[in-house]
N, C-alpha and C positions, 0 to 999 in steps of 0.2 A: 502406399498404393497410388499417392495422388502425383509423386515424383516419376514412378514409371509410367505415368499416362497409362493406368487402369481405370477403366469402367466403371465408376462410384454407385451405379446405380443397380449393379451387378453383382455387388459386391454386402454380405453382413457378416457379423461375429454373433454368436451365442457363446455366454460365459457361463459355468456352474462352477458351483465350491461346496466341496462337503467333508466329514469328517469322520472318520473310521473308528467304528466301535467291534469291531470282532479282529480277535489276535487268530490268526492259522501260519501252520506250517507247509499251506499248499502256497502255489504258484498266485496271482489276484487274476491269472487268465489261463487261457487253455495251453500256450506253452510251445507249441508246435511253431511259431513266427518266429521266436527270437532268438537270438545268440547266445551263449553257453553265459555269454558276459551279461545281458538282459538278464536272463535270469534268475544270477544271484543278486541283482541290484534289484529287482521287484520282490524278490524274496524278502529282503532286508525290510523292506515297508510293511511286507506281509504279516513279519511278525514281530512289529510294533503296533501299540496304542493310539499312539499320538501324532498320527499323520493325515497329513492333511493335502486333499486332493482338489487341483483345480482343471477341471474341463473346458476346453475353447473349441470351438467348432466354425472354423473361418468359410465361406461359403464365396464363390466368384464363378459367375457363369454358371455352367450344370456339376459342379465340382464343391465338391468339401475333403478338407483338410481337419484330420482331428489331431490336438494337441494336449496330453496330457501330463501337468505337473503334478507330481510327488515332492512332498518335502514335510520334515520332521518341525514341528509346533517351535515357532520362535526362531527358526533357521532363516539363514537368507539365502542359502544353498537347498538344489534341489536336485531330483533327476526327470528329464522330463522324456516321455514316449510320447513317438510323432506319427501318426499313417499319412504318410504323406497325398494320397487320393484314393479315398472309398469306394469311386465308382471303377475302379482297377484293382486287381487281385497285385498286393506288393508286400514285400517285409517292412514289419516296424521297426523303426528305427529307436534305439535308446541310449540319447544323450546327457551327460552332463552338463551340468549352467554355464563352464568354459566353450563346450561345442556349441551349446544352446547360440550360442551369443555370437555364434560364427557364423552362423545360417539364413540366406537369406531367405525369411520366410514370404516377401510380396514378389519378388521374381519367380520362387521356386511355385507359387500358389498359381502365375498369370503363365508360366509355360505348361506347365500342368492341364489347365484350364485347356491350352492351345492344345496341345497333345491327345486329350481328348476329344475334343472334338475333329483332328483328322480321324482319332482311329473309327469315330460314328460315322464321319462321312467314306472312309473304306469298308466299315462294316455293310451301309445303305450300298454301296455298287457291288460289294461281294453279291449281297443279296439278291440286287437285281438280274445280276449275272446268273444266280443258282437258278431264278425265277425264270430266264430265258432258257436256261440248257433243257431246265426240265420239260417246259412247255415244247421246245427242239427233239428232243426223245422222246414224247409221248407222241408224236406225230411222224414219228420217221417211218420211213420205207425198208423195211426188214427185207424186205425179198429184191433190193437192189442196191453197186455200189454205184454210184455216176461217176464215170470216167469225165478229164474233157477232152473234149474234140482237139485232137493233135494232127492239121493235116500238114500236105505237103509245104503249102506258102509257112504257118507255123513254125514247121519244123527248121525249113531254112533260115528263118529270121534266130531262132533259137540257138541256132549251130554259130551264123555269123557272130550272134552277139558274144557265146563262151572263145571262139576265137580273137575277139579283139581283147577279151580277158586273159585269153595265153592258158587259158584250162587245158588238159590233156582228154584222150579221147573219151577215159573213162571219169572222168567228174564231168565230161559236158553230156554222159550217158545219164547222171547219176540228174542233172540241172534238168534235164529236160523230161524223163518220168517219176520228179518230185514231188509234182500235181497228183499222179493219181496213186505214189505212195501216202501221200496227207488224207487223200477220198481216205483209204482200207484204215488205216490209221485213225481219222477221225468215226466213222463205223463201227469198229470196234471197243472204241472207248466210249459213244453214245449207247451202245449195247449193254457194255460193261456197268456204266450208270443204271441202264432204264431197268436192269433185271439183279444189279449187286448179288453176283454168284462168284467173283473173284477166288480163285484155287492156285494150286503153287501146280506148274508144271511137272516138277520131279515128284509130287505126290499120285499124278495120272498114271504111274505106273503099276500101280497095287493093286492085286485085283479083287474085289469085293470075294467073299469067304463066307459069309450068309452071318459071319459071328464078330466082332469089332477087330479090327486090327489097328497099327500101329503107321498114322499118319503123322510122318515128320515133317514136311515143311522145311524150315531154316534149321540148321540142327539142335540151335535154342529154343524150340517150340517139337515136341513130340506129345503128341494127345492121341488115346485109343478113338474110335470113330468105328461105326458098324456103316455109314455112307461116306464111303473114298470118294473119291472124282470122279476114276474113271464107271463108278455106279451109276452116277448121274449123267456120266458123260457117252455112256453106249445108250441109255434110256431116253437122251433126247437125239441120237443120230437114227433112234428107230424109229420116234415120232416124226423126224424131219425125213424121212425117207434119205439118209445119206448112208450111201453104202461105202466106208472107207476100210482103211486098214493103218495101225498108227503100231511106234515102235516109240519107249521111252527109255534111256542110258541111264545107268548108275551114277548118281554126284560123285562128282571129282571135287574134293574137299582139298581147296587151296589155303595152304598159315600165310599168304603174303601178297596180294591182300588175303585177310580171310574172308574167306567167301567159298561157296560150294557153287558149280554152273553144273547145269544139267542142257542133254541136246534129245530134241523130241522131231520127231517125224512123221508125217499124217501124207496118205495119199489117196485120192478119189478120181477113178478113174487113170486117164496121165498125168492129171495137172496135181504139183508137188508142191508142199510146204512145210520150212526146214522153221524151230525155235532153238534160240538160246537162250536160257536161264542164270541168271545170274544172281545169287541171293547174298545179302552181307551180313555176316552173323549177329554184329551188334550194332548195325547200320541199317537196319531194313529201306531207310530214306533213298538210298545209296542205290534199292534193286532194282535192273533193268531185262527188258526183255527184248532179245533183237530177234525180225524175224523174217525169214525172206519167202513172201507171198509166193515167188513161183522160184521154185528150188533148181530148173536148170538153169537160172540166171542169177547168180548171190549178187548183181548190179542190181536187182530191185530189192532194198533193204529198207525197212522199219526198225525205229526205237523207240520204246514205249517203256517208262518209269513206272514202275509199281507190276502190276497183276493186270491180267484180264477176265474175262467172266467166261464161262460153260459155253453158255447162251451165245457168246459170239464168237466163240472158237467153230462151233456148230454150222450158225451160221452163216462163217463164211467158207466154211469147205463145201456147205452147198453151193455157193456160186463161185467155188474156186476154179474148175471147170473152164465158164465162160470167159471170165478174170484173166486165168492163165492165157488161154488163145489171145485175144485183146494183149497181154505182154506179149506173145513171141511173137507178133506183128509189129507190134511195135518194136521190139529188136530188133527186126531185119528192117524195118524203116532207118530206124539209125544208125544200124552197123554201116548198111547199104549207101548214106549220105557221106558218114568217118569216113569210109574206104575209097570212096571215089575216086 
């Protein structure tokens, strides 16, 4: 330790040595960590007399490393099991006194050590981040999205700038109502948070039976359920006063990728709103949902990885309305500047 320029003050060993008086034919641990190869070689001690156990417990920084020798009375050969860091969920390792000797155990103890401690300091800012979002969702304004202000001087600075980038007409459409696809976006996922009612699209089409039916999801998840979506999902359009009309398609079940996408259609009043579902059978990491806020314009598009909630599907058909107007001005602002 004193060659790697380690922390000596940082740094202790605990040693134990004890001696095995019960012969069994079980395992000397639970079994589940180790290799096929671990544990005929723990076995073999197991069901000897004469073995002799030495424990070392090397300690550096907020980290311990356990090392355990096995070896038969009068041997100079052993086998030894290693956890390389307790304060991390990892496999034991079980080596031989050839491997043993191969190992560097004060490097592999001082990166460790380091390792750990970034992942406390990622864990402290995940934290502090859950700690903001949630305080950000408990105080949001449910009954508005904030556009921002796109005027004329705006618009033309936004136009000139995709032109000197050689953008074509429809990504400098895509550049410039970015903003307030990230608002409905961002909205929706603080929704999704603050009420965790997340449902699969393609399940909104079932319609409640008064008796359980047969809510599939991904088509490796099929569960009976007597509350579909669309139960909960007409019982909070009644509370919110939204008077819609929604149409949901049949999964088209693709082998290549595999994946099922479903397409869903909700409208209030004129203002239209088109999803697509996309679910990966053995990928769920993979599912995305694209969805375009106002359905006579597929340039105003969102992508959102994973699910959404009830609660903000709801909510924003109630002010999809206003939202929609607000885009088709903003269209003809743009188209109006493109075509000049």
């Amino acid at each position: 330790m004193q060659a790697i320029k380690a922390d000596l003050s940082r740094f202790s060993m605990e040693v134990q040595e004890y001696e095995k008086t019960e012969v069994t034919d079980r395992y000397p641990f639970s079994g589940w960590e180790y290799s096929r190869r671990g544990h005929d070689m723990l076995l073999f001690y197991a069901r000897r007399k004469d073995v002799q156990t030495q424990t070392c417990i090397l300690t550096y920084q907020n980290t311990k490393m356990e090392i355990r020798r096995w070896n038969i009375k009068g041997s100079r050969f052993g086998t030894y099991e290693v956890l390389p860091i307790q304060q991390i969920p990892c496999t034991k390792w079980i080596l031989t006194e050839a491997e043993f000797d191969w190992l560097d155990i004060p490097n592999l103890l001082k990166d460790l050590a380091m390792e750990y401690e970034l992942c406390q300091e990622e864990f402290t800012y995940h934290s502090k981040q859950m700690r903001i979002n949630s305080m950000e969702v408990s105080v949001m304004d449910e009954e508005q999205i904030p556009f921002a202000t796109i005027d004329e001087g705006v618009l033309k600075d936004l136009i000139t700038e995709c032109e000197t980038k050689k953008l074509d007409k429809e990504q400098t459409f895509k550049v410039i109502a970015q903003p307030w696809m990230d608002s409905i976006r961002d909205y929706l996922l603080k929704m999704t948070n603050k009420y965790n009612d997340q449902f699969f699209v393609c399940d909104l089409r079932i319609k409640p039976t008064g008796g359980f039916v047969e809510v599939c999801g991904r088509q490796a998840q099929v569960t009976l359920s007597h509350n579909p979506p669309q139960k909960s999902y007409i019982k909070l359009c009644t509370e919110k006063q939204v008077e819609e009309d929604f149409s949901v398609s049949d999964p088209v079940c693709l082998e290549s990728p595999a994946c099922q996408k479903t397409h869903a259609w909700f409208k209030v009043k004129e203002a239209e709103l088109e999803i697509d579902e996309t679910l990966f059978r053995t990928a769920p990491q993979k599912d995305i949902l694209i969805l375009f806020p106002n359905s006579k314009d597929h340039r105003f598009q969102i992508e959102i990885n994973g699910q959404i909630g009830i609660h903000a599907l709801v909510s924003y058909l109630k002010l999809m309305p206003e939202l929609c107007q607000q885009m088709d001005e903003l269209q003809k602002k743009i188209d109006g500047f493109l075509n000049f």
